[in-house]
C-alpha positions in Angstrom: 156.1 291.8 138.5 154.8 293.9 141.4 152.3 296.7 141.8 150.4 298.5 144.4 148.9 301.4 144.4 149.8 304.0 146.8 147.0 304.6 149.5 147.2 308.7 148.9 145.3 307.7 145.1 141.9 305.2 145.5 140.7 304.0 142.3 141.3 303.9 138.7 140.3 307.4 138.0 142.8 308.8 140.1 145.3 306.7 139.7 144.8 307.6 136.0 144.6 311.3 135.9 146.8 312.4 138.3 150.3 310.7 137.5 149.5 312.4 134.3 148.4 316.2 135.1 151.7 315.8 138.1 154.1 314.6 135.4 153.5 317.1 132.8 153.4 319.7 135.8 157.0 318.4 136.9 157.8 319.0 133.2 156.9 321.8 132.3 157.8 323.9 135.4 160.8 325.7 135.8 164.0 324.0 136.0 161.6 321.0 134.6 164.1 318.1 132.9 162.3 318.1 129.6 164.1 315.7 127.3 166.0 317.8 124.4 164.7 315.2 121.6 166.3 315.7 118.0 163.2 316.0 115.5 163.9 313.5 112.2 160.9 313.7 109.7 160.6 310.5 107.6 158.4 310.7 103.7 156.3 307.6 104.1 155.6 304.9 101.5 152.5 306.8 100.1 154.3 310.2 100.2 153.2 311.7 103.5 155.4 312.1 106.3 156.0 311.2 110.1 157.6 312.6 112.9 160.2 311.4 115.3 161.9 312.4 118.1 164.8 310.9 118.8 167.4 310.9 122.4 170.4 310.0 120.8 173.1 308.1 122.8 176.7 307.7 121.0 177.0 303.9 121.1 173.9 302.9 122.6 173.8 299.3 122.1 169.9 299.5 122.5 167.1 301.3 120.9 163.7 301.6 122.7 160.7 302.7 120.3 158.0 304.4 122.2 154.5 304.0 119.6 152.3 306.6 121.6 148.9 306.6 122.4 145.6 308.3 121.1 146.4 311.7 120.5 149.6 311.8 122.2 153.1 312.7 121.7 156.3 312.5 122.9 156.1 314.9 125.3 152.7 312.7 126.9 153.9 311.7 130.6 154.5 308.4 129.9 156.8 308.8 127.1 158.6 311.3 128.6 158.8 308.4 131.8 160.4 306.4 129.4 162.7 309.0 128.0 164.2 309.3 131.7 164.6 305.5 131.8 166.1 305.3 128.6 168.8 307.9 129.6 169.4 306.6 132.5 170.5 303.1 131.1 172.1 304.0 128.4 169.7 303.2 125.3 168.9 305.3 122.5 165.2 306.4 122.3 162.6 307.4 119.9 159.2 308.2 119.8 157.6 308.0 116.1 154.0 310.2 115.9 151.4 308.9 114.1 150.1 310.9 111.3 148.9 314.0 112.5 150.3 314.0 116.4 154.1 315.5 115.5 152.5 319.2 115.4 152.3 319.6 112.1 149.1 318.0 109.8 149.9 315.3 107.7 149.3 315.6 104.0 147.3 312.4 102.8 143.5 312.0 103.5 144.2 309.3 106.4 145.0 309.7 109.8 145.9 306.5 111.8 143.8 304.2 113.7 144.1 301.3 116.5 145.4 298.8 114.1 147.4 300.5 112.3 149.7 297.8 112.0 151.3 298.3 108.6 152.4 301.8 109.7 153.9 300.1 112.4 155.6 297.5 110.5 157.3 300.0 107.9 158.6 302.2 110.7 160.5 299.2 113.2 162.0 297.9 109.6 163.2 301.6 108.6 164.4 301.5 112.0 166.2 298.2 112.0 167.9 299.2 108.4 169.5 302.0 110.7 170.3 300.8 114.2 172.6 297.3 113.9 172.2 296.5 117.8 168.9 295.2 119.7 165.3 296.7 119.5 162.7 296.6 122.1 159.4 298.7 121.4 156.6 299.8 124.0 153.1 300.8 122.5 151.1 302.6 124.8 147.6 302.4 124.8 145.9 302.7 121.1 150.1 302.4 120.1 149.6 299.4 122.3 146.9 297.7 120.6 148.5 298.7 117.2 152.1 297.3 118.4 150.3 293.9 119.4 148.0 293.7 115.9 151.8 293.9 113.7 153.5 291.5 116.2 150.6 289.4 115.3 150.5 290.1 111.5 154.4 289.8 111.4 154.4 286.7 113.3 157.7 284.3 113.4 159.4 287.0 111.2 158.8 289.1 114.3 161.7 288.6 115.9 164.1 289.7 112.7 163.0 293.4 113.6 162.5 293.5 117.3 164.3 291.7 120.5 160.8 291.9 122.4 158.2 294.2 122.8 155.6 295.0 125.4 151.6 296.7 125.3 151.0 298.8 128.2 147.1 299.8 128.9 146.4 298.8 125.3 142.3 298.2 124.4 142.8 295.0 123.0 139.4 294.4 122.7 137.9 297.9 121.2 134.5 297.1 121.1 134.2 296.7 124.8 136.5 300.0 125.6 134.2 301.6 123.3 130.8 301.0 125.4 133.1 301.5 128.4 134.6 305.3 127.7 131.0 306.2 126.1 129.2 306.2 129.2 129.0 307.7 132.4 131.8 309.4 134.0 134.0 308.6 131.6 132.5 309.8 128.6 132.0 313.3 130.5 136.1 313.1 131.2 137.5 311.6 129.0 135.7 311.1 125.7 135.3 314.9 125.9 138.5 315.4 126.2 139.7 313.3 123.2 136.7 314.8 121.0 138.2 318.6 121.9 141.4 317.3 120.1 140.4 315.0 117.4 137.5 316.9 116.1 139.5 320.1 115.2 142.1 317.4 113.3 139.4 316.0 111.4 138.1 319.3 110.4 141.5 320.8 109.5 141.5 317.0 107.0 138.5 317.9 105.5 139.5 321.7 104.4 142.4 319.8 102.7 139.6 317.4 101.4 136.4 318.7 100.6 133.8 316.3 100.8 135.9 313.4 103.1 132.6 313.6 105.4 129.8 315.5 106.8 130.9 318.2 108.9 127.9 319.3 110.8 127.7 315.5 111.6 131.1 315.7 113.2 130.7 318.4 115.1 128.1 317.1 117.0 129.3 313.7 117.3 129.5 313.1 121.3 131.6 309.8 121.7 133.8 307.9 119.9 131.6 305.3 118.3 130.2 308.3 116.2 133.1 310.3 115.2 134.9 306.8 114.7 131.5 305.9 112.0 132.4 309.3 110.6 135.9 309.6 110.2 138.3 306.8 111.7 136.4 303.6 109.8 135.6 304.9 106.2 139.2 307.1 106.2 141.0 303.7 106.8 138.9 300.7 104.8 136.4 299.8 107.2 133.1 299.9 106.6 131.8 300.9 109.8 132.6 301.8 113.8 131.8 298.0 114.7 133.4 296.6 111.5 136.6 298.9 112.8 137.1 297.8 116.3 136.2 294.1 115.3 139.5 293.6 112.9 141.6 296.2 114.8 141.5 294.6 118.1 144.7 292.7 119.3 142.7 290.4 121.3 141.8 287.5 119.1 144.9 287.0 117.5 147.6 286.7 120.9 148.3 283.3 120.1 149.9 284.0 117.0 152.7 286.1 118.4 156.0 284.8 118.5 158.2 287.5 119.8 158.6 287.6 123.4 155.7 290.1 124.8 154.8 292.0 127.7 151.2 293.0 127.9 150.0 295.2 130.9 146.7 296.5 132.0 145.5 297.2 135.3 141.9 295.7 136.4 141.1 298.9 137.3 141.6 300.9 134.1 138.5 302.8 133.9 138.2 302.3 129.9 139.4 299.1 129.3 137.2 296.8 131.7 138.9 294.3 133.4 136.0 291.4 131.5 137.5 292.1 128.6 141.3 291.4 129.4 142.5 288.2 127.8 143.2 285.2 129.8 146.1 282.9 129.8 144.6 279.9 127.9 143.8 282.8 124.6 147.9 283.3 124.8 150.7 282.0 122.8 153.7 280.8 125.1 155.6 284.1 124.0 153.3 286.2 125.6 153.2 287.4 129.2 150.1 288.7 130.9 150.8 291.1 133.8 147.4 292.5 135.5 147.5 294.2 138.8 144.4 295.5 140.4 145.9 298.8 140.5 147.3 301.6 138.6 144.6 303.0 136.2 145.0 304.0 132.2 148.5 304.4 132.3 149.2 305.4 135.7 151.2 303.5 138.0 152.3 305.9 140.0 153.9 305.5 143.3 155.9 306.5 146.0 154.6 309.2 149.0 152.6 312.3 147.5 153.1 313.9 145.0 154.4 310.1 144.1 156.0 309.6 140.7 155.9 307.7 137.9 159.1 305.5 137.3 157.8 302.1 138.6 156.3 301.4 135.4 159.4 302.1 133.1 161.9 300.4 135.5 159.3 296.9 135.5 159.0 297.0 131.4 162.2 297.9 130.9 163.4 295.4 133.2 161.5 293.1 131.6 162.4 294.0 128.0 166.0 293.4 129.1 165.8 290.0 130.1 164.0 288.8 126.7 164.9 288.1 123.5 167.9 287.6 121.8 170.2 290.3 120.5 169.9 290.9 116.8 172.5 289.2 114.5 
């Protein structure tokens, strides 16, 4: 697999916010081709619900699952990069929100988290009771991380649900993208901007829950490692931030997967620090590590300005393609 990154867009932060702020531009602009996704809502296990949105294609012999990132969507640029690939070969396509990132607030006192591998797990076998032909699934990100913790958990029965999967940009080791988007630049960009969203979510839980935490506490948490001590770990069974990213992360357990895997981050990802990539010796022989020097937190754009963002769909997808056997 083959990346550069276009000369017009030096260093991970660019290469990071830009394809995003131009895609959602492209989008949302007149005559934009916004995808018309068909809304399904699902009751989970423990009587909450979910949100997907589904592009339906009659007879589609493949279904690609899109598991999003930290607070995004289906409308998020990549997933809607994705949606355009999916189209354009013929697959159906759907993009399941975790609790609380559909638009609507979810009704249990939980959220979801980076290894939130059993939501994971209940939504690919909901979805293989209901498509009979092959599955791939992307995880983006924190979907990423949580993708790679069920392949893990699920392990040789893996390959009963899915045809292959792949982890774009995921923090597989959360600890050290922790320290990384909590200082410096980044925590002025982007930690801010994911406290803007996730704070008012947390306090919209705790009106339905009087009591789930301190509230003055959250609203003057300033990174993630606080607000994650406040809300994320004790909402979810941890007992702590640290005790959190140490059994979420994906990173310690990639030997045990056994469904053919993808997993691509750029060295230059501004929050997940190239140090703390995993090597090819802490792999199993089903997993793939692709790690360009370019391309950012879910960037990969290319092409002459204003670029676009399609190189990274048509390389998974192409990927996706080639492994795995079909189901049945």
């Amino acid at each position: 697999m083959n990346y550069l990154a276009p000369w017009w867009l030096p260093g991970g932060h660019a290469q990071t916010i830009w394809p995003a702020l131009h895609t959602r531009r492209q989008h949302t602009a007149k005559g934009g081709k916004t995808p018309a996704y068909r809304r399904e809502r699902w009751t989970t296990p423990d009587g909450d619900f979910i949100d997907l949105d589904w592009l339906d294609t009659p007879g589609a012999q493949t279904l690609m699952v899109m598991f999003h990132g930290l607070e995004g969507s289906s409308s998020s640029h990549y997933a809607l990069a994705f949606a355009g690939y999916a189209r354009q070969h013929g697959f159906s396509y759907v993009v399941p929100h975790f609790r609380g990132c559909g638009g609507d607030i979810n009704l249990a006192p939980r959220a979801y988290h980076s290894g939130d591998f059993e939501e994971i797990g209940w939504v690919l076998h909901r979805l293989r009771q209901c498509h009979a032909g092959r599955i791939v699934a992307v995880g983006v990100s924190l979907g990423g991380n949580a993708l790679l913790r069920w392949a893990e958990e699920a392990g040789s029965t893996a390959d009963r649900v899915v045809a292959a999967l792949a982890s774009i940009s995921a923090p597989v080791d959360l600890a050290a993208s922790g320290r990384a988007i909590g200082h410096g630049l980044n925590r002025q960009v982007y930690t801010r901007m994911f406290l803007a969203s996730m704070k008012p979510k947390a306090l919209r839980k705790l009106a339905q829950y009087p009591g789930l935490f301190n509230a003055q506490a959250l609203r003057d948490a300033r990174d993630l490692y606080t607000f994650d001590n406040l809300f994320t770990a004790p909402l979810h069974g941890f007992k702590n931030t640290d005790d959190y990213w140490a059994r979420a992360s994906a990173k310690p357990h990639l030997a045990q997967i056994k469904v053919p895997t993808l997993v691509v981050n750029a060295r230059n990802d501004p929050f997940v620090p190239a140090g703390s990539l995993p090597q090819s010796g802490q792999v199993g022989t089903s997993v793939t590590l692709w790690q360009p020097h370019g391309g950012g937190h879910v960037g990969f754009a290319a092409g002459s300005p204003p670029g676009h963002v399609r190189t990274l769909p048509e390389q998974v997808g192409g990927w996706l393609a080639t492994h795995g056997e079909p189901h049945g």
